[in-house]
C-alpha positions in Angstrom: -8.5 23.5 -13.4 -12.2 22.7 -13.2 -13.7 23.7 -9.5 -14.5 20.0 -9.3 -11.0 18.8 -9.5 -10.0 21.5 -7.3 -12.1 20.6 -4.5 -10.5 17.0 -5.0 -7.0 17.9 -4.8 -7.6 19.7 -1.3 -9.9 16.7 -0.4 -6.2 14.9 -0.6 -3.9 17.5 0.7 -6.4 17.9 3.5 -6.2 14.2 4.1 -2.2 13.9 3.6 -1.6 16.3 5.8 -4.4 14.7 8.6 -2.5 11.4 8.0 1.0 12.5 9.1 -0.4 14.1 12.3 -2.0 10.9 13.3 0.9 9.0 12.5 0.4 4.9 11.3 -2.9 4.5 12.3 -2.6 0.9 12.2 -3.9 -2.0 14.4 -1.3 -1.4 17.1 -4.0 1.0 19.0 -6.0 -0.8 21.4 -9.1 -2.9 19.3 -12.2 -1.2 19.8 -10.7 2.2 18.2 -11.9 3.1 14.5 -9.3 3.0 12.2 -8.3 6.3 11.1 -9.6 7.2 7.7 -9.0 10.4 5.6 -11.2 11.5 3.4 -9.6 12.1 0.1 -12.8 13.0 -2.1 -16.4 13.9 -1.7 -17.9 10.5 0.1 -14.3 8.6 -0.3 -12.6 7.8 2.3 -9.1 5.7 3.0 -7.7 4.0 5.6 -3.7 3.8 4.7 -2.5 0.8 6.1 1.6 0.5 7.5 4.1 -0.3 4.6 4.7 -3.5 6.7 5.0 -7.2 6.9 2.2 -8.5 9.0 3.1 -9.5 12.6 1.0 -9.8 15.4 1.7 -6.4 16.8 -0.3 -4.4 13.9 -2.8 -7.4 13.3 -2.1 -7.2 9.4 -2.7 -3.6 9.0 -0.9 -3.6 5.7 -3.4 -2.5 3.1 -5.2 0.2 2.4 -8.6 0.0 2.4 -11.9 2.2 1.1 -15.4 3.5 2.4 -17.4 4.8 -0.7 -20.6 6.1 0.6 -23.3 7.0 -1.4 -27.1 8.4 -1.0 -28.6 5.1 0.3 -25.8 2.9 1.0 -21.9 2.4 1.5 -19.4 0.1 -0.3 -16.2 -1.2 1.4 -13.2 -1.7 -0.8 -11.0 -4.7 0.8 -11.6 -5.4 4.5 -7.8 -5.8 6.0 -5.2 -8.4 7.5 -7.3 -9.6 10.3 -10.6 -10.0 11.8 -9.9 -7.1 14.4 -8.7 -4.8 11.5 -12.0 -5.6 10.1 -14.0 -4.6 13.1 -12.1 -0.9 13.5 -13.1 -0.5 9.9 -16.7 -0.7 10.4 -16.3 1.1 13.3 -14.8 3.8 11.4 -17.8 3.6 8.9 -20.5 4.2 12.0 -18.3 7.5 12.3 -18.8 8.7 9.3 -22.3 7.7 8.7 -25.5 5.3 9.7 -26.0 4.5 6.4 -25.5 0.8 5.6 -22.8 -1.6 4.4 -24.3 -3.1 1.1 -21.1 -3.9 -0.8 -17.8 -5.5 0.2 -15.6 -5.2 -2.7 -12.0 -7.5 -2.9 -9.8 -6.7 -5.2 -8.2 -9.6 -5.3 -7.2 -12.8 -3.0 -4.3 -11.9 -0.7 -4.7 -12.6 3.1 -3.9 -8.8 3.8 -6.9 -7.5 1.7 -9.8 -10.7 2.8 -9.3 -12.0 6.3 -11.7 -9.2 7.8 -14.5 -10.5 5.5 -15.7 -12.6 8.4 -16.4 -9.7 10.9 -18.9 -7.9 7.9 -22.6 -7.4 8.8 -24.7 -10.4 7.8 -26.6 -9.5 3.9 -24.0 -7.3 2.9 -23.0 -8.7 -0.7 -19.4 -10.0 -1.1 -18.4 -8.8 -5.1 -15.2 -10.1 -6.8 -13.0 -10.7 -10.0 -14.9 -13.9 -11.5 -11.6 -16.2 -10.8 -11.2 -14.5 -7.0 -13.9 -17.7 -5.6 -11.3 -20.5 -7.7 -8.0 -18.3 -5.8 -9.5 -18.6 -2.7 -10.6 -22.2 -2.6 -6.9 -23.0 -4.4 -4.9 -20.7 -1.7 -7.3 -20.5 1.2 -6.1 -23.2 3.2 -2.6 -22.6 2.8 -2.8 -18.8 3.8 -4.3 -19.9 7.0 -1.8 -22.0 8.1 1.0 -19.9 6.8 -0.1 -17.1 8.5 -0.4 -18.4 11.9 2.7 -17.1 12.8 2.6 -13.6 11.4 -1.0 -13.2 13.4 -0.9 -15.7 16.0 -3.1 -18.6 17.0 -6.3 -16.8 17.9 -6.0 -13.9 15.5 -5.8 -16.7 12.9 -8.7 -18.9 14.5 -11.3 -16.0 13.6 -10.4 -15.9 10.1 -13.2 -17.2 7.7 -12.4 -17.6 3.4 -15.8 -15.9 2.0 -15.7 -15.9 -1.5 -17.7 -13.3 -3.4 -21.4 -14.2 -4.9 -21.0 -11.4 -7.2 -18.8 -11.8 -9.9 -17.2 -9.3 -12.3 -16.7 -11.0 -15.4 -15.0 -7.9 -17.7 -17.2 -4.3 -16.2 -19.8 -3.8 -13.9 -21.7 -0.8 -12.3 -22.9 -0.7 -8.8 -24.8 1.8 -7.3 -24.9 3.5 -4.4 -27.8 5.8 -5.0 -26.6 8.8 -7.1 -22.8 7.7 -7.0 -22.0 5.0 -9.2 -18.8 2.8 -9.3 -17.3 0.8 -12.0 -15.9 -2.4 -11.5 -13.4 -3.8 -14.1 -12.3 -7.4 -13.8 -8.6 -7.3 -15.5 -6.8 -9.9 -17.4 -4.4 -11.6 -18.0 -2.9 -12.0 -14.9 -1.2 -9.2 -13.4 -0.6 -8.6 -9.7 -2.7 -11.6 -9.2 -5.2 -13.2 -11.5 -8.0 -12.1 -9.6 -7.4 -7.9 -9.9 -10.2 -5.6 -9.8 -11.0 -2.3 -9.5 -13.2 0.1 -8.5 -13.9 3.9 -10.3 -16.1 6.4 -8.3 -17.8 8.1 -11.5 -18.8 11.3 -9.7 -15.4 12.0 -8.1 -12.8 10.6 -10.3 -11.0 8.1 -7.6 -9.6 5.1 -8.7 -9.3 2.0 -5.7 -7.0 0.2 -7.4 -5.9 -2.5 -5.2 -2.5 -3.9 -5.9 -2.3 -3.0 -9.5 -0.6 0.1 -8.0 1.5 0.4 -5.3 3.1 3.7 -3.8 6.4 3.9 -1.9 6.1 0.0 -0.9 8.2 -2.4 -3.7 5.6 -3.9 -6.6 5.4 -7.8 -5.7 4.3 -10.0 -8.6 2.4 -13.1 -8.1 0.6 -13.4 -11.3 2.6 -12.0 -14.2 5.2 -10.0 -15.2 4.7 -9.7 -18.7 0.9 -9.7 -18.1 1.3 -7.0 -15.9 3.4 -4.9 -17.8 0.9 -5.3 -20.4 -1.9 -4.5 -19.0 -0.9 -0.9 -18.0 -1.9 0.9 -20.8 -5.1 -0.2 -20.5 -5.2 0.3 -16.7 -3.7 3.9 -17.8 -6.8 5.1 -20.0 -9.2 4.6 -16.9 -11.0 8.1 -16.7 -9.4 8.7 -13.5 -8.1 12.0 -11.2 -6.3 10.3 -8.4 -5.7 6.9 -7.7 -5.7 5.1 -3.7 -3.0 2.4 -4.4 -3.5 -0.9 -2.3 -0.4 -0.3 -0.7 1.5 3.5 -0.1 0.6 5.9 2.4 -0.8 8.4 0.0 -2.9 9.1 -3.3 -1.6 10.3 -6.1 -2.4 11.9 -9.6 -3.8 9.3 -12.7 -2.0 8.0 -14.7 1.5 9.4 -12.7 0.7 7.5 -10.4 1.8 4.5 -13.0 5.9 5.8 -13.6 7.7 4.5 -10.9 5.5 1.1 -10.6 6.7 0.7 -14.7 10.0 1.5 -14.5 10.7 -0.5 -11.9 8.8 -4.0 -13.7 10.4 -2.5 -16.4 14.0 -3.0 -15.3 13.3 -6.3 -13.7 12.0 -7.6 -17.2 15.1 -6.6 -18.6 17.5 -7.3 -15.9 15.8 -10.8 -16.1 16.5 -11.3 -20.2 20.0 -10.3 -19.9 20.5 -12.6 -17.9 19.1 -15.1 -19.1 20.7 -14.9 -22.4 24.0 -15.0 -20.8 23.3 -18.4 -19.4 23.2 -17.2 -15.7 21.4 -19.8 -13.2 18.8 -18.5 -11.1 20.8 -18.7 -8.1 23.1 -16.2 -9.2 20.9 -13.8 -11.2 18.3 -13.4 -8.2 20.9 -11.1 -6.4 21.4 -8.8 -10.0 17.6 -8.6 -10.9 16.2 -5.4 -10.1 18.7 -4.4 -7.6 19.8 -0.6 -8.9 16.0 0.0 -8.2 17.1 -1.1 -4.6 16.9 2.2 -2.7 13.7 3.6 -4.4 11.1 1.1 -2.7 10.6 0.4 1.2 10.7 -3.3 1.6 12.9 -4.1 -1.2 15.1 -6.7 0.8 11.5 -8.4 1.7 10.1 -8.7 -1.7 12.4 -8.3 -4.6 14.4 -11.9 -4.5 10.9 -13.2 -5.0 9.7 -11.0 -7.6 13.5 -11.9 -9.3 12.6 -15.7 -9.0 9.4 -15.3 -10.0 10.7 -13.4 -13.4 13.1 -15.8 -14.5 10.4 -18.7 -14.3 8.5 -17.2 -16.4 11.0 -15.8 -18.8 13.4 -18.1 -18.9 11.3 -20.5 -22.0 10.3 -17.4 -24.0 
């Protein structure tokens, strides 16, 4: 074990163990508090958010988010669930240092990862997957009115959809001054059709956004068979640990990958059985994925629409 990856691993027990004595962490402490970050490699940080639905109680504290700070300048990976979550982030980047926000990364379009944009420092530079600005003009609209219930009237009200002005097209490098990260702009359509990520080159983290999740059930809004074939690829990035866009902890690369596989895996399959037994939809929703039922927290939530979403897209090939 190189002294480099060493110092990593207790970067992340160090962090793990600082996470379960501060318990969620999430938007339910009074606004105004930083959101509690732990630092999982030299100049990485991660704010886990709660394996959740949104409601107004923790302000769509859902996701996890990222601080990358370099020599001259700091890069946020996703900016949270609400305008308020947005605000304790940056708060929690004035704790760690007074160097400034220059990069706002999105992995991709989902409320839970943009709807702090608004409340980031004026000429910081919003940076994106090349289809994220033609998601969020497509879905923008509707995401603010759907999610005026699960955040409430004026949480909603201070939302603004900023697309990004710097596009990713396939790879990109940004730097931060002597810590560079690779963005990688991913197709086909996965998670989303919009997913990127982000590769610290000096310490070997991977923010991965929603192309892994931890602990919390995968949800597919992209493509299944996309998805699944994109992990190989996703697999080969010169990773050490990965910070999943949802799970409340990092984990080896690729490892990290097994249970997120299996589990599109069996829904793939469970979907093409039935298929080719003729079952309608309506029945084969309830069978599709479910004896991956008590592996993943939210399961009841999510899977039904991961099922429905499988069999539309199977059901013609």
């Amino acid at each position: 074990m190189s002294a480099t990856f060493a110092r990593t691993v207790t970067h992340v027990l160090a962090g793990f163990m600082l996470l379960l004595s501060t318990g969620t962490g999430g938007a339910a402490m009074a606004e105004g508090t930083p959101l509690a970050v732990q630092q999982v490699a030299d100049g990485d940080y991660v704010h886990f958010g709660q394996v959740a639905l949104t409601t107004p109680d923790n302000a769509g504290d859902i996701a996890n988010l990222g601080i990358i700070v370099g020599r001259d300048a700091v890069a946020l990976v996703d900016t949270g669930g609400s305008v308020s979550v947005g605000q304790r982030l940056l708060l929690a980047v004035h704790g760690i240092t007074d160097k400034p926000v220059r990069y706002v990364i999105n992995t991709h379009e989902h409320p839970d990862h943009v709807f702090g944009n608004a409340t980031m420092p004026s000429g910081v530079t919003f940076v994106g997957h090349r289809n994220l600005p033609a998601e969020l003009a497509r879905r923008g609209a509707y995401y603010l009115r759907s999610y005026r219930d699960q955040l409430g009237e004026t949480a909603i009200a201070a939302v603004r959809i900023i697309p990004p002005t710097l596009l990713v097209d396939t790879d990109t490098t940004l730097d931060l001054g002597d810590r560079k990260l690779r963005l990688t702009a991913w197709s086909p359509a996965a998670h989303t059709d919009c997913d990127l990520t982000i590769l610290d080159e000096m310490t070997g983290v991977l923010f991965a956004g929603d192309l892994v999740f931890l602990q919390h059930v995968p949800v597919v809004d992209g493509s299944l068979t996309g998805w699944l074939a994109l992990m190989p690829r996703l697999a080969q990035a010169p990773a050490k640990i990965v910070v999943p866009g949802h799970g409340r902890a990092v984990a080896p690369w690729p490892q990290a990958l097994e249970d997120e596989r299996r589990y599109l895996t069996v829904l793939a399959q469970d979907t093409r059985r039935l298929i080719a037994a003729g079952t309608p939809l309506a029945r084969a929703v309830a069978d599709i994925g479910i004896s991956e039922r008590d592996r993943w927290q939210l399961f009841d939530d999510y899977n039904a629409r991961n099922a429905t979403a499988a069999f539309s897209e199977l059901e013609w090939q």
